[in-house]
Each structure stands twice: as structure tokens, then as C-alpha cells.
C-alpha positions in Angstrom: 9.7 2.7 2.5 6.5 0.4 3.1 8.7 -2.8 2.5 11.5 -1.8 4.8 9.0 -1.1 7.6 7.3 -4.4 6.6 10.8 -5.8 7.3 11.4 -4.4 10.4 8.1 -5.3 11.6 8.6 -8.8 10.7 12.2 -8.9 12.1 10.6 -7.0 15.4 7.9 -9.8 15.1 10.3 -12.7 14.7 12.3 -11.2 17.9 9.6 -11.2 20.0 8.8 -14.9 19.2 12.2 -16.4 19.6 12.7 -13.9 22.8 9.2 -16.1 24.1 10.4 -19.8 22.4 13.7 -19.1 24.8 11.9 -18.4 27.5 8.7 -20.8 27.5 12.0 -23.5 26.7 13.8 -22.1 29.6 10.8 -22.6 31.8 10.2 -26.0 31.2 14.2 -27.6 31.2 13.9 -25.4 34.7 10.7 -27.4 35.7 11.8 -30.4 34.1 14.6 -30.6 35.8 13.4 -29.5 39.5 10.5 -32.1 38.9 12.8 -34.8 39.0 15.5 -33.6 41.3 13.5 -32.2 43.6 10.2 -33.9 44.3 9.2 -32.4 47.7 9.2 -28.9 46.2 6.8 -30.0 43.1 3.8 -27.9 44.6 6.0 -24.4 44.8 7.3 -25.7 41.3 3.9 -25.7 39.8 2.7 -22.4 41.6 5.7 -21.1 39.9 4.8 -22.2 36.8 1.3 -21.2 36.6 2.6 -17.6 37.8 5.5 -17.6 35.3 2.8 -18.9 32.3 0.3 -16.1 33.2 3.1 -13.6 33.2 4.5 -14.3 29.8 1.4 -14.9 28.7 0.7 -11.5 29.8 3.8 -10.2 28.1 3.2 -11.9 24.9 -0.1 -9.8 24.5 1.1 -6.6 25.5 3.7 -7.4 22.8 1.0 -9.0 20.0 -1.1 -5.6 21.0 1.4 -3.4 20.1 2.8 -5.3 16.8 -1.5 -5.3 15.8 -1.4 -1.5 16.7 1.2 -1.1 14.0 -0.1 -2.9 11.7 -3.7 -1.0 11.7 -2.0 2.3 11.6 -0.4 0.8 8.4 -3.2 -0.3 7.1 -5.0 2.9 7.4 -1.8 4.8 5.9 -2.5 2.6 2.8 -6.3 3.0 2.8 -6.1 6.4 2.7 -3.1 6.9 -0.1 -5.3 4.5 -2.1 -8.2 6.7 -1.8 -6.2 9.6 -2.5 -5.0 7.7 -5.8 -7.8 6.9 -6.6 -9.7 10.4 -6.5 -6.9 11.9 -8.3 -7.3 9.4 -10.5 -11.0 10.3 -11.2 -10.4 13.8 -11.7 -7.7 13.1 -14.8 -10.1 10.9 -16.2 -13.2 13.6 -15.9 -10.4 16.0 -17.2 -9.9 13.9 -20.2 -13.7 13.2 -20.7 -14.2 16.9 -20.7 -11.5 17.2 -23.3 -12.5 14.6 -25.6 -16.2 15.9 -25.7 -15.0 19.6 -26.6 -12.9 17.9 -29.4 -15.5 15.8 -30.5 -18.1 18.3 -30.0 -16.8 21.4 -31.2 -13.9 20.1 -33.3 -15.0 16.8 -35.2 -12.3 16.7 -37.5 -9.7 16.5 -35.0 -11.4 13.4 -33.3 -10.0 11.3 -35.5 -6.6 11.8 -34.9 -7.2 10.7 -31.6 -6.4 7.1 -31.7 -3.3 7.7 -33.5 -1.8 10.1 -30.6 1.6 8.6 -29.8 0.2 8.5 -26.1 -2.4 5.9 -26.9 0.0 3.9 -28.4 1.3 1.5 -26.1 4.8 0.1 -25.5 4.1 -2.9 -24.3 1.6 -5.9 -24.8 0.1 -4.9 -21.4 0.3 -1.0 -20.9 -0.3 0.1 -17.5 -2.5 3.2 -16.6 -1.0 4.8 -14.4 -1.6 8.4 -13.0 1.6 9.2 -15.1 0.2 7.9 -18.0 -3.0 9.9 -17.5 -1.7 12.9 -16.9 0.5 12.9 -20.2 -2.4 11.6 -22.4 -4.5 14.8 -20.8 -1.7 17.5 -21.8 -1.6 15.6 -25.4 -5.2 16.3 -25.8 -4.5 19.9 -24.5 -1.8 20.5 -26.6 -3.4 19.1 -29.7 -6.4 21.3 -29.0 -4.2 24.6 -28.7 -2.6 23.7 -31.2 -5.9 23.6 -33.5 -7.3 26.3 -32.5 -4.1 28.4 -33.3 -4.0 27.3 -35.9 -7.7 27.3 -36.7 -8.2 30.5 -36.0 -5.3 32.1 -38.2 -6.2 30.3 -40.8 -9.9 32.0 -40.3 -8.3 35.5 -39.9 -6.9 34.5 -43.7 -9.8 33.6 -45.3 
């Protein structure tokens, strides 16, 4: 959705600049033109112009403040999903910190397996960590630690 508004701003963007290359063009064929025609009326001509540049000119920032406008708003839309990310991101990994210590803490034998979770086993040459990724290799340690101490614990009951 971010790339199609990108798009649209860029096309709204590219709009607004060929809208002002027609007219500034327009403007000076007009003056152009009248300036050779019409040399008596040279000193209307140029009041015109000056009025006509301060009114586009005038234009072309109410436009460029609104296109900037957008563009912050974006940019504060993506600031704040990246710190959203990112704090969700911190909580898996104190999830899986708190995990891991229990397991090596409480359940040494198990730490070894560890490494050889299919989870931590990438794929790829370069894996990415992802929130995905994080949250599957936390219910793989849960799982695994469940597991054990079912396990564990009936085979406790036995003895």
C-alpha cells in the first residue's frame, strides 16, 4: 500500500510540475510575443508579468506545502510502525532469552539440543530474522520444554 501511495504522490507531484512548466512556458511565448509586437504596451507587459510570476509562484508553494505535508505524515506513519516492530521485536527476543535460561538453568540436558532445532537451521545462505521467524523459534523452545517436562515428570512418577 506504501508504494502505490508513493506512486500517486509522485504522479500527483509530476502533475503539478508539468501543470507549472505549461504555464511558466505559456507566460513567456505570451510575453515574448507581445514584447515584439507590441512595444508601446511593454510596461503593462512587465507589470503583468511580475504579477503573474508572484502568483504562480504563490501557487507553486501552496502546492509544494501540501505535497511536504504528505510526505511528513508518511514519514511519521513509518516511524512509528518501525518502532512498533521494533518493540515487538524486543519482547520475542526477551521471551526467548527467558526460555533459553530456564532450559539451560533448570534443564541442562536439553540445552544441547538447541542448536539442532530445525528452526535454527536456516534455508538460505542469508536467513532473515524476521518477527515470523522469532515467533516460531519461541513456540519451538516452548514446545520442546513441554514436551520435557511431560515427559520428565512421568518418567519421575515411574521411578
Amino acid at each position: 500500500m506504501l508504494n502505490n501511495r508513493k506512486e500517486f504522490n509522485m504522479k500527483k507531484s509530476n502533475n503539478t510540475a508539468v501543470i507549472a512548466s505549461t504555464i511558466l512556458s505559456s507566460v513567456v511565448v505570451g510575453a515574448t510575443i507581445t514584447w515584439f509586437l507590441f512595444p508601446r504596451k511593454r510596461k503593462k507587459m512587465i507589470h503583468t508579468l511580475k504579477y503573474e510570476s508572484y502568483a504562480m509562484s504563490d501557487m507553486l508553494k501552496l502546492k509544494l506545502h501540501g505535497f511536504m505535508e504528505e510526505v511528513k505524515k508518511e514519514i511519521e506513519m513509518a516511524c512509528d510502525k518501525t518502532n512498533e516492530f521494533l518493540q515487538m521485536e524486543k519482547a520475542i527476543n526477551a521471551k526467548i532469552l527467558k526460555i533459553t535460561l530456564k532450559i539451560s538453568n533448570d534443564f541442562p540436558e536439553l540445552y544441547s539440543y538447541l542448536e539442532e532445532m530445525p528452526v535454527t537451521i536456516p534455508y538460505t545462505n542469508d536467513p532473515e530474522i524476521n518477527l515470523n521467524n522469532l515467533k516460531k523459534y519461541y513456540n519451538s523452545l516452548e514446545v520442546m520444554l513441554k514436551n520435557y517436562m511431560l515427559t520428565h515428570e512421568k518418567n519421575t512418577d515411574n521411578a
